[in-house]
DSSP file (Angstrom, degrees, kcal/mol; ACC not computed):
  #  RESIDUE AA STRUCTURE BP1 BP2  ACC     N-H-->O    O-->H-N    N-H-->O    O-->H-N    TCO  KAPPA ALPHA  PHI   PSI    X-CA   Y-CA   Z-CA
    1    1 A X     >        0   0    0      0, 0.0     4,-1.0     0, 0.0     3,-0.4   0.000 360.0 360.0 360.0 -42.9   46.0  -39.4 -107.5
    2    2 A X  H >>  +     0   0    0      1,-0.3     4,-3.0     2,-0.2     3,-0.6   0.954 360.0  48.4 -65.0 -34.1   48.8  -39.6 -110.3
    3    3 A X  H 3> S+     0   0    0      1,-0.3     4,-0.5     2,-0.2    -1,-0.3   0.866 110.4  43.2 -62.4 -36.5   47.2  -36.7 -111.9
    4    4 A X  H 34 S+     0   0    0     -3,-0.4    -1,-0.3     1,-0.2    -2,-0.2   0.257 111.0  57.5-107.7  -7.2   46.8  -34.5 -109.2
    5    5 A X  H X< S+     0   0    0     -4,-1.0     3,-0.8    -3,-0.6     6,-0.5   0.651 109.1  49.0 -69.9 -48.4   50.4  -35.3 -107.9
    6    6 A X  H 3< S+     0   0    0     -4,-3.0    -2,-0.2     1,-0.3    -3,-0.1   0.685 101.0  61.8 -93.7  12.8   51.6  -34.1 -111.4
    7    7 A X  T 3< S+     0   0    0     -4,-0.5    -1,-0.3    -5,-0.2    -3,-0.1   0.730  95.8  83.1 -86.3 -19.0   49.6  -30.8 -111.4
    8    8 A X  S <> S-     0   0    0     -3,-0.8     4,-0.6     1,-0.1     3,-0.2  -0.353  96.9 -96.9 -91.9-169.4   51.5  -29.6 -108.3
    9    9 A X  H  > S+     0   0    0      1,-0.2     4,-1.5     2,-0.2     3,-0.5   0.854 109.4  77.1 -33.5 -65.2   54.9  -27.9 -107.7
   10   10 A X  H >> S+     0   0    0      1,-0.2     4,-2.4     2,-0.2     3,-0.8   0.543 101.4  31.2   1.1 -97.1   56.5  -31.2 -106.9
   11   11 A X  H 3> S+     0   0    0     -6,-0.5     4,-5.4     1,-0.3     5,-0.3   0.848 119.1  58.8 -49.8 -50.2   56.9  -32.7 -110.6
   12   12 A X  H 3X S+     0   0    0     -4,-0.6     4,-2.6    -3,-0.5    -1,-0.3   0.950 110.5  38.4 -36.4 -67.8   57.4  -28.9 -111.9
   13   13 A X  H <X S+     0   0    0     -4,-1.5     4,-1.9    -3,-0.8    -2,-0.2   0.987 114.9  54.7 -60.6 -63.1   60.6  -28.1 -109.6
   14   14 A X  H  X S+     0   0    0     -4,-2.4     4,-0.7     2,-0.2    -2,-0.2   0.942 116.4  43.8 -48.5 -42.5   62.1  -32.1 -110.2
   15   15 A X  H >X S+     0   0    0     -4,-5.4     3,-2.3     1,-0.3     4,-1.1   0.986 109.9  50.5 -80.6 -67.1   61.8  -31.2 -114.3
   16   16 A X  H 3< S+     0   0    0     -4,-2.6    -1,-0.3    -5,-0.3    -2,-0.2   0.745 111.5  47.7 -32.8 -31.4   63.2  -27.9 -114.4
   17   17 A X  H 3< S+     0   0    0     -4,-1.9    -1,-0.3    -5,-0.3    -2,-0.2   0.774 122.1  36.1 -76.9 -26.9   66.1  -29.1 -112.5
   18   18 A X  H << S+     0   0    0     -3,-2.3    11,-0.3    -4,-0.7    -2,-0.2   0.196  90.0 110.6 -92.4 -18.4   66.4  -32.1 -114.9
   19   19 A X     <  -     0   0    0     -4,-1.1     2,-0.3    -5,-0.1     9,-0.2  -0.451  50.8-168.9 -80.2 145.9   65.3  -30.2 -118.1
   20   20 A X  B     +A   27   0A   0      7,-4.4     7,-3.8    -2,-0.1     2,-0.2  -0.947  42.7  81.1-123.4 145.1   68.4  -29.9 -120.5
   21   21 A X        -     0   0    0     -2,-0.3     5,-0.2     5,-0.3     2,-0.2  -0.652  66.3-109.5 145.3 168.3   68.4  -27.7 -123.3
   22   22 A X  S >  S+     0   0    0      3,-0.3     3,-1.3    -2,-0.2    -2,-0.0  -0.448  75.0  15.4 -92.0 165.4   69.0  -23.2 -123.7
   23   23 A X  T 3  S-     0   0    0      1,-0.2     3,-0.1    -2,-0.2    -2,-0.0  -0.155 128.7 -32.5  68.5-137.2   67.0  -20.3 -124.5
   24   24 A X  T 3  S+     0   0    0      1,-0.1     2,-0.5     2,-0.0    -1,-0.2   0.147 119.3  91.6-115.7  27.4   63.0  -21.1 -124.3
   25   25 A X    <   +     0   0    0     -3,-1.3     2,-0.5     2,-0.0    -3,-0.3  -0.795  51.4 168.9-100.4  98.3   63.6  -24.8 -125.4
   26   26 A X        -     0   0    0     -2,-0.5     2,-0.4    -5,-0.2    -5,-0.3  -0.892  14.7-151.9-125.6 113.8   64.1  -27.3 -122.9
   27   27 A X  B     -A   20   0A   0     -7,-3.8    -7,-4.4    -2,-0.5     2,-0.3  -0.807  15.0-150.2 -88.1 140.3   64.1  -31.3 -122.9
   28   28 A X        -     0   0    0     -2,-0.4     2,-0.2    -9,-0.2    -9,-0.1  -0.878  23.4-142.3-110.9 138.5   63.5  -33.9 -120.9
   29   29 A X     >  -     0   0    0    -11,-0.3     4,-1.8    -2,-0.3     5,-0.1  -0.497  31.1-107.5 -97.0 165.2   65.8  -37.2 -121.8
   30   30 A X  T  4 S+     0   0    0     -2,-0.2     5,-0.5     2,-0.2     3,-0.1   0.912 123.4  57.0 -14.9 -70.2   64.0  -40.7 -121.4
   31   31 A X  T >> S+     0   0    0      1,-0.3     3,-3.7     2,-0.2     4,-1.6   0.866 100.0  60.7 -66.3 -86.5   66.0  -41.3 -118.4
   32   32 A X  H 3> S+     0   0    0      1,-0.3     4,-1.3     2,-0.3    -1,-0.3   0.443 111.6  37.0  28.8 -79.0   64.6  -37.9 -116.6
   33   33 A X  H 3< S+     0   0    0     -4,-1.8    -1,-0.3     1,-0.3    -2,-0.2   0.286 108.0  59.5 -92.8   6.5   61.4  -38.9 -116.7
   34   34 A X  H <4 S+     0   0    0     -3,-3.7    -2,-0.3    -5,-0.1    -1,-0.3   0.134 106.7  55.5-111.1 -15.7   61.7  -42.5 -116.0
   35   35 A X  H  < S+     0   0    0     -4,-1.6    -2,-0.2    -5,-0.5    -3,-0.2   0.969  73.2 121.6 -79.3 -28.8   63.5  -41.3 -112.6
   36   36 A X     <  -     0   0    0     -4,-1.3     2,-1.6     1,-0.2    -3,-0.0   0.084  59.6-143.6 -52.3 131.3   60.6  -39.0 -111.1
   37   37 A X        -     0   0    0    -26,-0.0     2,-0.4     2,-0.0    -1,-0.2  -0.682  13.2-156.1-100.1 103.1   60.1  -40.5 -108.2
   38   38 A X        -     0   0    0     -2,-1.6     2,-0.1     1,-0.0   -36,-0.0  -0.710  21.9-123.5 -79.2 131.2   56.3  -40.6 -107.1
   39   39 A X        -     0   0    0     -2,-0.4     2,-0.6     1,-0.1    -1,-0.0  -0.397  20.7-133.8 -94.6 171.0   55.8  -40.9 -103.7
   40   40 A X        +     0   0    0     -2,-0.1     2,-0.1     0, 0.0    -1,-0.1  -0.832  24.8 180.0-112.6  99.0   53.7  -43.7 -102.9
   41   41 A X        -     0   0    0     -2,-0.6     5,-0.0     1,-0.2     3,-0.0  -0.561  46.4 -75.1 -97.9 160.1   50.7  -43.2 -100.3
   42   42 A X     >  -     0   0    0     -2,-0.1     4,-1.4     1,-0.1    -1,-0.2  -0.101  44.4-124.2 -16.0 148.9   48.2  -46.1  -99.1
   43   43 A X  H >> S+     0   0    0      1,-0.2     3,-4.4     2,-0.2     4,-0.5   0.999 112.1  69.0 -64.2 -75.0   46.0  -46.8 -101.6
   44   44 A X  H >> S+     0   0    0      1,-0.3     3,-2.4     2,-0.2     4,-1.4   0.643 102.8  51.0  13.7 -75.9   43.1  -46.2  -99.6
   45   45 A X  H 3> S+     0   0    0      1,-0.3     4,-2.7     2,-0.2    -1,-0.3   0.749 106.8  57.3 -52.8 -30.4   44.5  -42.2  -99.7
   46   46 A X  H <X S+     0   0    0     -3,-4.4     4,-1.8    -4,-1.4    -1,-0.3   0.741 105.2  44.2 -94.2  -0.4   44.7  -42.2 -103.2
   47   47 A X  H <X S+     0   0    0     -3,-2.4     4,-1.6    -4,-0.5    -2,-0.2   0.642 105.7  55.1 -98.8 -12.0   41.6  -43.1 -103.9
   48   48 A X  H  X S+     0   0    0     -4,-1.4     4,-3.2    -5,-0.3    -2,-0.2   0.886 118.1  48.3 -64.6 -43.2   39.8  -40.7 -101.4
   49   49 A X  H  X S+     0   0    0     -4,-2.7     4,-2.3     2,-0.2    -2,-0.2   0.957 108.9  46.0 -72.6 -40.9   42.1  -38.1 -103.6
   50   50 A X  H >< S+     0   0    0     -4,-1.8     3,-0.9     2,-0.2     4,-0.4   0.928 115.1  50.4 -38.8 -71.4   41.3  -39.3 -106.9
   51   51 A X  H >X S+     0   0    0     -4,-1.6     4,-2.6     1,-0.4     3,-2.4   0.810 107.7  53.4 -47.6 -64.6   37.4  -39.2 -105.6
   52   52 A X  H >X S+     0   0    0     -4,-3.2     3,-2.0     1,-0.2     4,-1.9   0.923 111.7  49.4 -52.7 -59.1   37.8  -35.5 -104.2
   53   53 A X  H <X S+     0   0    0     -4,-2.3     4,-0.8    -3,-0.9    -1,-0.2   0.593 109.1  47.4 -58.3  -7.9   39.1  -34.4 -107.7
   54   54 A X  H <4 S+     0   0    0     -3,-2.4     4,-0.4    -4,-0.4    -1,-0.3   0.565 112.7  45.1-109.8  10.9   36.7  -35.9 -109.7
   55   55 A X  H <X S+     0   0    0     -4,-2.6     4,-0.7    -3,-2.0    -2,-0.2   0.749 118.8  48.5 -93.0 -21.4   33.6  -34.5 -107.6
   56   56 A X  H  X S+     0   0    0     -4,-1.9     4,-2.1    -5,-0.4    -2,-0.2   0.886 110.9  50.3 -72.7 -24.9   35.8  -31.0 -107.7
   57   57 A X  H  X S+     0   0    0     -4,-0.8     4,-2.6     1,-0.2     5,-0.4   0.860 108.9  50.2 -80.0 -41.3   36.1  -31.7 -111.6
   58   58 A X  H  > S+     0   0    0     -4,-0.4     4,-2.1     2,-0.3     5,-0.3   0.969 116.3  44.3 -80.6 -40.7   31.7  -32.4 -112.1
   59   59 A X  H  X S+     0   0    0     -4,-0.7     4,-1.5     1,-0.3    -1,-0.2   0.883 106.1  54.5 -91.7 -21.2   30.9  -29.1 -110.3
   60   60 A X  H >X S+     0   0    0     -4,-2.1     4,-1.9     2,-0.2     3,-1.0   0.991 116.4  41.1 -73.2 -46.5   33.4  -27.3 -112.0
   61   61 A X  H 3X S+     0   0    0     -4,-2.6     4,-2.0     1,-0.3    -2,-0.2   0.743 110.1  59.4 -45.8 -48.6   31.4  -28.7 -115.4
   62   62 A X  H 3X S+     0   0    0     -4,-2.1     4,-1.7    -5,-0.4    -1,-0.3   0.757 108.8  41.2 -47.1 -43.4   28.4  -28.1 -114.0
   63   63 A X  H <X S+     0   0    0     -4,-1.5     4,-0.9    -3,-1.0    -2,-0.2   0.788 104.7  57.4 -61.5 -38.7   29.1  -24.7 -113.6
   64   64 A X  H >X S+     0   0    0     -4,-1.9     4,-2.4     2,-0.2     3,-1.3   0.949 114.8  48.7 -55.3 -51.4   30.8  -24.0 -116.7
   65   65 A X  H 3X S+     0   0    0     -4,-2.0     4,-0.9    -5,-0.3     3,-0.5   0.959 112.1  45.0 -41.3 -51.4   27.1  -25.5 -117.9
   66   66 A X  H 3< S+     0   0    0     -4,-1.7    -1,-0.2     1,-0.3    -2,-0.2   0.515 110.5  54.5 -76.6 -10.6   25.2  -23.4 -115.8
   67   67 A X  H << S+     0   0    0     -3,-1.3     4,-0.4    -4,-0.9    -1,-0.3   0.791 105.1  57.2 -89.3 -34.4   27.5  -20.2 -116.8
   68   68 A X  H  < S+     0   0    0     -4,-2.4     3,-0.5    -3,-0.5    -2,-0.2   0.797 107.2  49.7 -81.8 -27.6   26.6  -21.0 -120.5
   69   69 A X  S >X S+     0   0    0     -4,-0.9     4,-4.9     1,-0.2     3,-1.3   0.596  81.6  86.5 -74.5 -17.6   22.8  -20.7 -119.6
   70   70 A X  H 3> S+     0   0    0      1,-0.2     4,-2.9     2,-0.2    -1,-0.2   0.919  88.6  50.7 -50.4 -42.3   22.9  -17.6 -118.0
   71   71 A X  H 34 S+     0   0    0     -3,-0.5     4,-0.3    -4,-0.4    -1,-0.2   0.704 110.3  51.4 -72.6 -15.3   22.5  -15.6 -121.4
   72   72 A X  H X> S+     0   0    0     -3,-1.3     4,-2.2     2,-0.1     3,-1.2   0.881 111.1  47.3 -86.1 -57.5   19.4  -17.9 -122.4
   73   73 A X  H 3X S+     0   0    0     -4,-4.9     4,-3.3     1,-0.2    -2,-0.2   0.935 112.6  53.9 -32.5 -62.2   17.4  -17.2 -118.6
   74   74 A X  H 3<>S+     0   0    0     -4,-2.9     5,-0.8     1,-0.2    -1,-0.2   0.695 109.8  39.9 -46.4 -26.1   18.1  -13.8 -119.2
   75   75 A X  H X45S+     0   0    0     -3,-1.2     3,-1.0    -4,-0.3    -1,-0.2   0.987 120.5  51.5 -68.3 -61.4   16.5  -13.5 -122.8
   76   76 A X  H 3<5S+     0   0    0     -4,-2.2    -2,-0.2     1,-0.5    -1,-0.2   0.562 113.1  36.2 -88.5 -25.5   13.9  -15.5 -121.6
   77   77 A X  T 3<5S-     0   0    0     -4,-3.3     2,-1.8    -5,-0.4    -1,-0.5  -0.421 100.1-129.8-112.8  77.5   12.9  -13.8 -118.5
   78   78 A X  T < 5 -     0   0    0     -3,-1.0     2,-1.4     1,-0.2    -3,-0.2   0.160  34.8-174.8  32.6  31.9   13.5  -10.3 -120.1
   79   79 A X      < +     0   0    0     -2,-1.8     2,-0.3    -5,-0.8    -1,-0.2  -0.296  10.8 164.7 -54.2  80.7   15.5   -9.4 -117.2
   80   80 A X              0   0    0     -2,-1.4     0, 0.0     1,-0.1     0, 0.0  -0.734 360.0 360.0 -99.4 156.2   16.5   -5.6 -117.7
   81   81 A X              0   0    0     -2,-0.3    -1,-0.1     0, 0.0    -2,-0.1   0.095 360.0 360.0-101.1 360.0   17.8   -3.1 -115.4
């Protein structure tokens, strides 16, 4: 859940607003990042989300696999236009 909380806008928008610093260097103090407030769902919800990210997470890997193989079918069945 905590992960997939901190990949969205949310966290993004709270640190930019909190980030101190000029230019393109920016810091976040201690205190900053011991404030973020996560909100806090039933458990129950956060594991049903964890569980959807990590079943999106194995089919994206699984693809990536399946992407890597593509150049091996192809030798192997001599697939030409």
């Amino acid at each position: 859940y905590l992960n997939a909380l901190l990949h969205t806008h949310y966290p993004k928008k709270y640190f930019a607003c909190n980030a101190s610093g000029s230019g393109q260097r920016y810091a976040l103090s201690v205190e900053a990042l011991n404030s973020f407030p996560v909100p806090i769902i039933p458990l129950h919800e956060q594991k049903q989300i964890g569980e959807i990210f990590s079943a999106l997470d194995k089919k994206i890997e699984l693809n990536r696999q399946i992407n890597q193989n593509l150049p091996i079918l192809d030798r192997s069945y001599n697939y030409r236009s």
